[in-house]
N, C-alpha and C positions, 0 to 999 in steps of 0.2 A: 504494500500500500504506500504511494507515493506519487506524489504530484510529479507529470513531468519534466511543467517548467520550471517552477522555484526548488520542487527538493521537498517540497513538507512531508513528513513524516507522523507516524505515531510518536506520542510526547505520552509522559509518565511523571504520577502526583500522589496524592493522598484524598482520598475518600474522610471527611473529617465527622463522627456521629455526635451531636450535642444532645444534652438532656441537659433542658431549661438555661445554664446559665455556666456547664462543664461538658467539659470535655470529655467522654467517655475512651476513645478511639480513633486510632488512623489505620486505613488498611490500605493497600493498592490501586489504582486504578488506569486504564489504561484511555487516554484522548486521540480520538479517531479523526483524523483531517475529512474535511465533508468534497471527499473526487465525486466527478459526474464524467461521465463518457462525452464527451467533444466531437467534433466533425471537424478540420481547416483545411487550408487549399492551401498546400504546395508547388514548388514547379512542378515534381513530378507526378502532382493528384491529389484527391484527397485521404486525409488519412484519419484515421480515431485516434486518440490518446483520454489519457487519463490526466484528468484537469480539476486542482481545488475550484472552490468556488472567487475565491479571490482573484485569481488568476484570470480566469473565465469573465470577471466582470473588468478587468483593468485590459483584458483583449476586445470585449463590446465597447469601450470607451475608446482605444485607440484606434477602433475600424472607423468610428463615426467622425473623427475626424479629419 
């Protein structure tokens, strides 16, 4: 799982459990980049990739102008 163009990856944190006003617990958790499958135009065609959504919105913004 990884974007093609920037790189993002899975990132890794803590799960933090409170009761009222303590802290009970940290356990693992794993952060998943949000990819969507793409469609672009190539010289030699079109191709699919795997694209965050970041990504995918700063490529709509540079088509339009």
């Amino acid at each position: 799982m990884r974007c093609e163009i920037c790189g993002k990856t899975t990132t890794f944190g803590k799960k933090v459990a409170h009761d009222r006003m303590y802290i009970n617990g940290r356990t693992p958790k794993k952060i998943k980049p949000n990819l969507q499958t793409m469609t672009i135009e190539t010289p030699g065609g079109r191709k699919k990739i795997k694209v965050c959504t970041r990504c995918m919105r700063t490529m709509r913004k540079q088509k339009k102008v």
